[in-house]
C-alpha positions in Angstrom: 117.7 91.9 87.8 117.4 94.6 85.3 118.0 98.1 86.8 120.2 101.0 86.3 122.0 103.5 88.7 120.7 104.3 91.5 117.4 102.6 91.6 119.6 99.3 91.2 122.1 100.3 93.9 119.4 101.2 96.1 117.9 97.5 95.2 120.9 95.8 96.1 121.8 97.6 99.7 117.6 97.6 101.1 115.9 94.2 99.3 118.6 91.4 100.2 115.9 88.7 99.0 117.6 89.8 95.3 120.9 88.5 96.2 119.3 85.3 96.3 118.1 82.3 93.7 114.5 81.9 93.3 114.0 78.0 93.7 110.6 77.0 92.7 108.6 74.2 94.3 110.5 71.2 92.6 107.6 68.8 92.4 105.4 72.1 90.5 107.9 74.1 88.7 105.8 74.0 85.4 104.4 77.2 84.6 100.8 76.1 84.3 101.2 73.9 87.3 102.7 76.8 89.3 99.8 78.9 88.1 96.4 76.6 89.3 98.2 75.4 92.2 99.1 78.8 94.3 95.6 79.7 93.8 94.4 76.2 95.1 96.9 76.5 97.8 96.4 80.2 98.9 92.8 80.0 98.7 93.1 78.2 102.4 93.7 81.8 104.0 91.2 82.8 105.9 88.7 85.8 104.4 90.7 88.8 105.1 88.4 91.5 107.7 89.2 94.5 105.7 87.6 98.1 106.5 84.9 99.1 103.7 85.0 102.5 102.5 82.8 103.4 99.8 84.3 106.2 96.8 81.8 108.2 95.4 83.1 108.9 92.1 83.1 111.9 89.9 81.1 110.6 87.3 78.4 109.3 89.7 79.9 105.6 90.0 81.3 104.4 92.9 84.4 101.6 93.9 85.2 99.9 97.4 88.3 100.7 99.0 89.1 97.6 101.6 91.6 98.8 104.3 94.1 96.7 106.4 95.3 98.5 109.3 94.8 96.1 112.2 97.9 96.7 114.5 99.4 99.7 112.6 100.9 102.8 113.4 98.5 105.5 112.5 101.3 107.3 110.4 102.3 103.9 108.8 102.7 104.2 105.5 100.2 102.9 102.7 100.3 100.6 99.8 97.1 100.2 97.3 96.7 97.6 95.5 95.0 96.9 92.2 93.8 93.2 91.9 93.9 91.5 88.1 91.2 90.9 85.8 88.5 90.0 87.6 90.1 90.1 91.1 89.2 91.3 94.2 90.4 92.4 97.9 89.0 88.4 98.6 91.4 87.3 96.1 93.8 84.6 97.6 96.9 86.4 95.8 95.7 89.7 97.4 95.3 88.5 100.5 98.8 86.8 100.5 100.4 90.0 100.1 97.8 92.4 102.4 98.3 90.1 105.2 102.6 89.8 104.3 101.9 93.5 104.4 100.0 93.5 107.5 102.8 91.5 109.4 105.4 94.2 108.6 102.6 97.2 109.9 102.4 99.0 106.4 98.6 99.8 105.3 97.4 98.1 102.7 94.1 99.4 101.1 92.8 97.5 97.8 91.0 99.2 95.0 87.9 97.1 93.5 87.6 97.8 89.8 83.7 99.4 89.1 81.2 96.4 89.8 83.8 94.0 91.5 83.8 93.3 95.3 80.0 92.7 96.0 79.5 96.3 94.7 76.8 96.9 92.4 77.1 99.4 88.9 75.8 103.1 89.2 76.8 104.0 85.7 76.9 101.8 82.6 80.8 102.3 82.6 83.0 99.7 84.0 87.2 99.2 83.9 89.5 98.0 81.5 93.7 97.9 81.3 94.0 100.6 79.7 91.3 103.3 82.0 93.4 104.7 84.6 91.0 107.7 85.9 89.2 106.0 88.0 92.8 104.9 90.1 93.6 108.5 89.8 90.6 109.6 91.6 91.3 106.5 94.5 95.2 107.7 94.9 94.1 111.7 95.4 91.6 110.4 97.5 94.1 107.9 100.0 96.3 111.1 100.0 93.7 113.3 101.2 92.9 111.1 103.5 96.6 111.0 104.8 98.5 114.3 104.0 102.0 114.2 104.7 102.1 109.8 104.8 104.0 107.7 102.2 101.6 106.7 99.3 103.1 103.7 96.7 101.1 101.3 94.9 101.1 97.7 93.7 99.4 96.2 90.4 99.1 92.6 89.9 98.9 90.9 86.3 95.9 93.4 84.7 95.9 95.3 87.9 99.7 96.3 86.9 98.7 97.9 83.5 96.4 99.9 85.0 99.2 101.4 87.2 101.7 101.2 84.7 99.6 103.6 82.4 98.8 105.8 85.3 102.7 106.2 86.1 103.2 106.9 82.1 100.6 109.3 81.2 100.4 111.3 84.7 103.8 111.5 85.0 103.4 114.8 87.0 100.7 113.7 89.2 102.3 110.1 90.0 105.5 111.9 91.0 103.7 114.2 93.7 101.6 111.3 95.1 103.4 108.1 94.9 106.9 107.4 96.2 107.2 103.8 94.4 105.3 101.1 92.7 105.4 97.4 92.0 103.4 95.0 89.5 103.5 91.4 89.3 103.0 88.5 86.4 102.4 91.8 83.8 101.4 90.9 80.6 103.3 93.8 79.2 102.6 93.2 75.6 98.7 92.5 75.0 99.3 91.5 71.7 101.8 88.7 72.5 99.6 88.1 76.2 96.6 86.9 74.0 98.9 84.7 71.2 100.3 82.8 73.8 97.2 82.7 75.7 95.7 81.0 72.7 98.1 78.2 71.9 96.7 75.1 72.4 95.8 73.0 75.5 96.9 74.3 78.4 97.1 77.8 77.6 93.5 77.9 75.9 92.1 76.0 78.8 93.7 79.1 81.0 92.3 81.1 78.5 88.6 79.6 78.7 88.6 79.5 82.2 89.2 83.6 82.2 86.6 84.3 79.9 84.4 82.2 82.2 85.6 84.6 84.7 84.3 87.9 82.6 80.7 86.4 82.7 80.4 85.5 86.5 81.2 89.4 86.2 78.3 90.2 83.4 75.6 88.0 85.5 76.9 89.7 88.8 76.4 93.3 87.4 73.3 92.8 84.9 70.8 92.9 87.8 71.6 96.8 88.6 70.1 97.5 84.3 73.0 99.5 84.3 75.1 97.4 82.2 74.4 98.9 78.4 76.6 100.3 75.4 76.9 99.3 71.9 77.1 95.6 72.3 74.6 92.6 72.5 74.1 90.6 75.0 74.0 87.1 72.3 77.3 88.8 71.0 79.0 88.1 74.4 77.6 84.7 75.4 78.8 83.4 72.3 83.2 84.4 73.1 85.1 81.5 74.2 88.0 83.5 74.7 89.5 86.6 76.2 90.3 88.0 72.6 87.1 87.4 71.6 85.3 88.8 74.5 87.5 92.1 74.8 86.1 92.7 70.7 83.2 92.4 71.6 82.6 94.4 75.1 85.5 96.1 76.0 86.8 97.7 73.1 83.1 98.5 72.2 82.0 100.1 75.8 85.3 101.6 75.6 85.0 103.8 72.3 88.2 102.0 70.3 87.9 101.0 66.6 88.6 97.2 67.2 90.3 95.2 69.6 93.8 96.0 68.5 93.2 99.7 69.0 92.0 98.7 72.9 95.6 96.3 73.5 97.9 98.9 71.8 96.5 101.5 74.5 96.8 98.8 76.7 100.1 97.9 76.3 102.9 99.7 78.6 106.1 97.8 77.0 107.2 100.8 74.8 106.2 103.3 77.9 108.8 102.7 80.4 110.5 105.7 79.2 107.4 108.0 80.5 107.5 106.5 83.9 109.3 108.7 86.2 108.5 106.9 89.8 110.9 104.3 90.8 109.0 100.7 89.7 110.1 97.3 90.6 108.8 94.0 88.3 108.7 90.6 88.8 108.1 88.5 85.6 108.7 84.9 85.4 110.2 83.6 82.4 108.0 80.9 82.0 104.7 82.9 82.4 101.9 81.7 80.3 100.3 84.8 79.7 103.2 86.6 78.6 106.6 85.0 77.1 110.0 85.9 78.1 110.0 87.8 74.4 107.8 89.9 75.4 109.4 91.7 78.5 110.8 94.8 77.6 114.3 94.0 78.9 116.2 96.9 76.9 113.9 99.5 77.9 114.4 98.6 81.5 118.1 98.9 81.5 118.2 102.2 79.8 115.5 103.6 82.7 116.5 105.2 85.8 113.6 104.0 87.4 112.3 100.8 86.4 113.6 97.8 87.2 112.3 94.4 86.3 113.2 90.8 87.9 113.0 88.3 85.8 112.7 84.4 87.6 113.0 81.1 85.4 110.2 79.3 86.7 107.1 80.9 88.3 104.3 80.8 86.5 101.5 83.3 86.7 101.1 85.0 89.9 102.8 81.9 91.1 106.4 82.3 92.1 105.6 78.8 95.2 108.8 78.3 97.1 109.7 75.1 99.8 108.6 71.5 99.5 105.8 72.2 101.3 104.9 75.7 100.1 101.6 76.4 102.5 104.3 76.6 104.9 106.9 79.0 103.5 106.0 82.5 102.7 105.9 83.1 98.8 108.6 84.5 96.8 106.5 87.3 95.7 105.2 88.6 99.1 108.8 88.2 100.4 109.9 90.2 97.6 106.5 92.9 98.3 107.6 93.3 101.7 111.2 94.2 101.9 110.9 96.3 98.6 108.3 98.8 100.4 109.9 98.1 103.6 113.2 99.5 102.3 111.4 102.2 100.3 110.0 103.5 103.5 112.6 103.0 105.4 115.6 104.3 103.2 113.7 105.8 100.0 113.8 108.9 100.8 117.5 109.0 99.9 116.8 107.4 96.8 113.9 110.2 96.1 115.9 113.4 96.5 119.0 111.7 94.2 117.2 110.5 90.9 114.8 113.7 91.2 117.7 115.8 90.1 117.9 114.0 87.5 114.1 114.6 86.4 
């Protein structure tokens, strides 16, 4: 574990899982392996029966918040979560941690990006790693809802950039709203994300298989003629790869020069030092979309209130545990629950100490 002072003190006494060794499945401890098989294998939960609400947002668009609160405390505390690329609240990895979260009665409420989650577009504008305002009008929102309760917030692969530059560039607002955060399998580095995304085969045919992912969105979202902006159509159908789709639509629809100018903003491994909420990471070494290299493992240890855990094996979004991992609870929702478990237990400790520091 990477931490310093207080934050990593306050690890060690409230998350004991840390004092353990993450062993990986032993008969699918490859990364890729790791990877396809916990989705295969957490796609047999059950649909999750989430609360709709529906955000009206200030531009006219609109996002579905999905709440978990069966069996909870009214004042339990809340967790959001922000899915990955094209993920949803229906997403096996989501619903591994909203129902892991359900069992320990915290809230769990998950954000669909603009167009995702059966919703439909009412502006031409959708979501990308690097747009956080759309997150910022969903946490005032859950707070208003719930003055006086413990907000944190939880951002998985893409879903944690998203949050990560949220907690960096509304340092002020983050700190008044959110008592912690987590993100999982972060590709911290876009740049290095899409090189090793592109080495060839089994990282390519990852690679492929997201960009098939991008148009089951487009085909989704065309029907509502509100998907337009300074891109074609024939442009986009002919990308084979996540790169090559992001130059052509994303950094377009978004306003940046070229694709580079969209993963730089994207990026969050040279913005630890603006994050001022404590943050705990899980990164597997052996993650695919984003080698060991990559992690910003000095920045960590010089902040007081990141800290990232780093496991050998795991994959992305993996992290399988037990011979027969259906029927062992995952390393990652293990590590979800007693992290916000102790921060809402004990955190508030740990709040008033490193905000003297501030």
């Amino acid at each position: 574990m990477l931490a310093n002072g207080k934050f990593k003190n306050f690890l060690a006494l409230h998350v004991p899982i840390l004092q353990e060794k993450y062993w990986p499945t032993l008969w699918c401890f490859e990364s890729r392996l790791q990877t396809a098989l916990a989705s295969l294998l957490r796609s047999i939960y059950p649909n999750v029966k989430y609360s709709r609400e529906i955000l009206e947002l200030n531009d006219g668009g609109q996002v579905a918040l999905d709440w978990l609160e069966d069996g909870c405390p009214a004042n339990a505390p809340i967790v959001i979560i922000l899915p990955g690329l094209t993920g949803d609240s229906q997403s096996q990895y989501v619903r591994c941690l909203s129902l892991s979260a359900n069992r320990m009665k915290l809230r769990t409420v998950v954000f669909n990006y603009r167009g995702l989650g059966g919703m439909s577009l009412k502006t031409p504008r959708t979501y990308n790693a690097a747009n956080f305002e759309d997150l910022s009008e969903v946490v005032r929102h859950v707070k208003s809802l719930h003055p006086g309760i413990p907000v944190a917030a939880t951002g998985i692969s893409m879903g944690g950039l998203v949050l990560g530059n949220y907690l960096a560039s509304q340092k002020m607002a983050a700190q008044k709203t959110l008592v912690a955060a987590m993100v999982i399998s972060t590709p911290w580095n876009a740049f290095k994300a899409m090189d090793s995304l592109e080495k060839p085969v089994l990282n390519l045919l990852l690679n492929r298989y997201l960009t098939s992912g991008f148009f089951s969105f487009i085909n989704r979202v065309k029907s509502s003629n509100m998907l337009q902006g300074p891109w074609t159509m024939e442009d986009l159908l002919k990308c084979k790869t996540v790169r090559e789709f992001d130059s052509s639509y994303t950094a377009k629809q978004f306003g940046y020069k070229d694709v580079n100018d969209y993963y730089a903003d994207a990026s969050i491994h040279e913005k630890l030092h603006k994050i001022e909420v404590p943050i705990l990471c899980l990164s597997a070494r052996d993650d695919p979309f984003q080698p060991y290299e990559a992690i910003p493992v000095e920045e960590a240890c010089k902040s007081k209130y990141v800290a990232i855990v780093i496991t050998q094996y795991g994959g992305h979004i993996g992290f399988l545990e037990g011979i027969l991992p259906v029927l062992h609870e995952e390393y990652m929702c293990r590590l979800f629950t007693q992290y916000f478990e102790g921060i809402f237990t004990s955190g508030s400790e740990l709040l008033a100490e490193i905000s003297k520091d501030r």
